[in-house]
VMD Tcl script that draws the C-alpha trace (Angstrom):
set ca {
  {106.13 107.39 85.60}
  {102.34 106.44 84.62}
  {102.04 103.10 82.89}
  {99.48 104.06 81.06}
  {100.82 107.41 79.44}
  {104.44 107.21 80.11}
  {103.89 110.56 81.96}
  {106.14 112.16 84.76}
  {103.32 114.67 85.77}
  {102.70 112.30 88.90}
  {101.90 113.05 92.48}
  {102.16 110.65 95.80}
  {99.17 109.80 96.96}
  {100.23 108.14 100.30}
  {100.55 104.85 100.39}
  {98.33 101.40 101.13}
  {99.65 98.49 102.87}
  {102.73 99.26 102.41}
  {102.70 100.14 98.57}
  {102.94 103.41 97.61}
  {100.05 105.24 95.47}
  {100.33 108.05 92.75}
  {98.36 109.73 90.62}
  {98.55 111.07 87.22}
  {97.79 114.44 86.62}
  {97.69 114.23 82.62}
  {95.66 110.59 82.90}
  {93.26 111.78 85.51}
  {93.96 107.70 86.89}
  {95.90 106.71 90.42}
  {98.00 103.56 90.08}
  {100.27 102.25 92.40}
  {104.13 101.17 92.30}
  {104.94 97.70 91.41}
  {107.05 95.72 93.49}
  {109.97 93.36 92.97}
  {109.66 89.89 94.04}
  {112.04 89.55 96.91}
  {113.88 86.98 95.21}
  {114.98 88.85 92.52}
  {115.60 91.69 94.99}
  {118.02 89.87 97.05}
  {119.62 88.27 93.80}
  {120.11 91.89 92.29}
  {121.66 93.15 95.85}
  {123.61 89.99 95.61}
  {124.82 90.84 92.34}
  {125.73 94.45 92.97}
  {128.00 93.95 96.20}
  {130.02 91.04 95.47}
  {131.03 92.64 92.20}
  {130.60 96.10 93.17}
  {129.41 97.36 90.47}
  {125.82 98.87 89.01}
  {123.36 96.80 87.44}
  {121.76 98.25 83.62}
}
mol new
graphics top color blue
foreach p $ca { graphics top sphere $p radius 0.5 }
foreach p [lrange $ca 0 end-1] q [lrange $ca 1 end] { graphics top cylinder $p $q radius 0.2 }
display resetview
C-alpha cells in the first residue's frame, strides 16, 4: 500500500540492502517498506506463541 495515496496499484521494484522497494503506479513515486524494530519484532513473536493466538 502507498503511504502517500493509500493505493494498492503497487509494483516490486527489487530490493536495496535488504529493504524491499515498490513503486506506485497511480503516484508515479517509489517508496520502500518500513521495517519493525527488532525489539518489537521479537516481543510480538513472543506474544503470539506463548499464547498462541493472533495479534490485531
Amino acid at each position: 500500500m502507498c503511504p502517500n495515496c493509500q493505493s494498492n496499484n503497487t509494483q516490486n521494484r527489487g530490493s536495496r540492502r535488504g529493504i524491499k522497494r515498490y513503486f506506485c503506479k497511480d503516484f508515479k513515486t517509489s517508496f520502500i517498506s518500513k521495517r519493525r524494530p527488532k525489539q518489537l519484532q521479537s516481543s510480538i513473536f513472543k506474544e503470539y506463541f506463548l499464547q498462541r493466538q493472533t495479534l490485531q
